[in-house]
C-alpha positions as CSV (number, residue, x, y, z in Angstrom):
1,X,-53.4,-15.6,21.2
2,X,-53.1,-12.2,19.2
3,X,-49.8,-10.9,17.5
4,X,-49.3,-6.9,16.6
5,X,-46.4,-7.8,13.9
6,X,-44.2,-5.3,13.4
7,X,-41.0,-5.0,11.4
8,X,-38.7,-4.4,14.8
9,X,-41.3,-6.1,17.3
10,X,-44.3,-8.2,17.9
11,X,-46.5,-7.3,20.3
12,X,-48.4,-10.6,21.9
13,X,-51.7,-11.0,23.8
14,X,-53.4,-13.5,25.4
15,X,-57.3,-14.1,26.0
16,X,-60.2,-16.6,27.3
17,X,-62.8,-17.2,24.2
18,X,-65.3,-18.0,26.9
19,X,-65.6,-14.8,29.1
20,X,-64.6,-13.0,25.9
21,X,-61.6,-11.1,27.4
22,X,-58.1,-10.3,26.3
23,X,-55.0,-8.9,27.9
24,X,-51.9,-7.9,27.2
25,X,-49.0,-10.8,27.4
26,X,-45.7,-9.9,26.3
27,X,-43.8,-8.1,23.1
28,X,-41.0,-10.2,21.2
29,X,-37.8,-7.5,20.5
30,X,-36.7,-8.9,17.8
31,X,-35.9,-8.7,14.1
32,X,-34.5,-11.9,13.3
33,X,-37.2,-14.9,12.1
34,X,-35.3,-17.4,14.1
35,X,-35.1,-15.4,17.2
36,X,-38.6,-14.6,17.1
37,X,-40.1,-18.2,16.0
38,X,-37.8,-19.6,18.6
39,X,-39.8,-16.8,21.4
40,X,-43.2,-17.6,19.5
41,X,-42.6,-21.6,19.6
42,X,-42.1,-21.1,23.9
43,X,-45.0,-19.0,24.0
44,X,-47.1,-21.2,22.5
45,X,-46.0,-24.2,24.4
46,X,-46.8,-22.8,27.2
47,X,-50.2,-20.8,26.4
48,X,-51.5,-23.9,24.3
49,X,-53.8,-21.6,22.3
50,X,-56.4,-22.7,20.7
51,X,-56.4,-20.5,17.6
52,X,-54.3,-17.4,16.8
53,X,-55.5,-14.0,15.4
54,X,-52.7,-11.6,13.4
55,X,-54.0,-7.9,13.2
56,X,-54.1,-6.3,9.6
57,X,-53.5,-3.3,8.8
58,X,-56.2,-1.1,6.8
59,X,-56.7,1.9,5.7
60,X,-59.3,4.5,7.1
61,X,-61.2,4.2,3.6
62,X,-60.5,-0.1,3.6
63,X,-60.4,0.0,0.1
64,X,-56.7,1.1,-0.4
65,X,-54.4,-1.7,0.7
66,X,-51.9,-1.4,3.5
67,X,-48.7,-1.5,2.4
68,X,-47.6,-3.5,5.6
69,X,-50.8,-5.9,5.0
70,X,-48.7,-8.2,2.9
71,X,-46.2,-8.7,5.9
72,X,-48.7,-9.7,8.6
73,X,-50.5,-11.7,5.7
74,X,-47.3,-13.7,5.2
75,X,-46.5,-13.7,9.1
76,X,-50.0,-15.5,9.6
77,X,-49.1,-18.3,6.9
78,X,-46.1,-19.0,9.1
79,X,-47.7,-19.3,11.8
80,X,-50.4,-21.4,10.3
81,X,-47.8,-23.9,8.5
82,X,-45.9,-24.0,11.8
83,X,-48.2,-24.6,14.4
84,X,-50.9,-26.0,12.4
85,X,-53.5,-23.7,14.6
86,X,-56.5,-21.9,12.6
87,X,-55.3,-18.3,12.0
88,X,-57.4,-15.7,11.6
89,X,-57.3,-11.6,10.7
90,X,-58.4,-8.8,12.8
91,X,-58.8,-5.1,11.7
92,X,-56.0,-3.8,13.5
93,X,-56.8,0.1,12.8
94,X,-55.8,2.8,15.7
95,X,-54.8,-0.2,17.7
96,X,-52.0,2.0,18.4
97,X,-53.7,4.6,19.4
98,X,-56.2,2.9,21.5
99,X,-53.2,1.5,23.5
100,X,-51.7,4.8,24.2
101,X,-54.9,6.0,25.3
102,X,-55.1,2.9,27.6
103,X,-51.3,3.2,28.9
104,X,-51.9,6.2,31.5
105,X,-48.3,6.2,33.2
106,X,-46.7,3.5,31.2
107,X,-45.4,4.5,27.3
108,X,-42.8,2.3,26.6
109,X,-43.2,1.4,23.1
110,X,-42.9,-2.9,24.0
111,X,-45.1,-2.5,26.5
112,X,-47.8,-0.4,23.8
113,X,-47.0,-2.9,21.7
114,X,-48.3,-5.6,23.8
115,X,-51.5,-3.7,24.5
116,X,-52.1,-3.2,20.6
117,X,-52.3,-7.0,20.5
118,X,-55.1,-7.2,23.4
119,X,-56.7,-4.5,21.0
120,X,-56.2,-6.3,18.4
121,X,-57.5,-9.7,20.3
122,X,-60.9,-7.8,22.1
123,X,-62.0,-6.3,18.4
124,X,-61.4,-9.8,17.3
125,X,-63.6,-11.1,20.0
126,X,-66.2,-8.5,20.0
127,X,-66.5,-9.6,16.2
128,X,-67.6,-13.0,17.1
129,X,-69.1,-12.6,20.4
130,X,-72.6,-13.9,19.0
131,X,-70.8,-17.1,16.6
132,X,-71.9,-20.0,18.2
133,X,-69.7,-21.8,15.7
134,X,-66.5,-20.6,17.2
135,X,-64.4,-22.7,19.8
């Protein structure tokens, strides 16, 4: 499971580690931790993932730091002290943009906000497609 945090929304995705593929699940439209832990805590009861991956924000020259990367840094040790799942980072660069370029009719920004998080999720696959160490 994949999360595009965001300070008004968190986009969520969804994949299968063995045929490598992610898809867009849902986007949490909300500011408030409780209300989004409490959307979080049913999503993951029900998807039963078996690790999670938060994108990070870069810049193009990754040597800068993202000002934002120290939110979705603290986001994933939530996540990891809550659900006591592995948590990993995925470069989450032009996510955005490869969402919009992916949403032909549809540009609602909750629903390009789930779609970052399959982008997010694929990159994060396509990384460790040949790791025979991952689950």
């Amino acid at each position: 499971m994949a999360f595009d945090f965001g300070a008004k929304r968190i986009g969520v995705a969804i994949g299968e580690s063995l045929l490598s593929h992610a898809r867009p699940l849902t986007t949490i439209d909300a500011e408030a931790n409780a209300l989004r832990f409490a959307a979080i805590d049913r999503l993951i009861s029900e998807w039963r993932p078996a690790r999670l991956v938060v994108g990070r924000p870069a810049h193009a020259d990754r040597e800068s730091p993202h000002e934002f990367a120290a939110r979705c840094e603290r986001f994933a040790r939530q996540l990891a002290g809550r659900y006591r799942l592995p948590v990993e980072f995925a470069d989450e660069r032009y996510s955005s943009l490869e969402a919009e370029a992916r949403q032909v009719g549809d540009k609602r920004k909750a629903r390009l906000d789930a779609e970052a998080a399959a982008v997010i999720l694929q990159a994060w696959f396509n990384e460790h497609a040949d790791d025979s160490t991952r689950s």
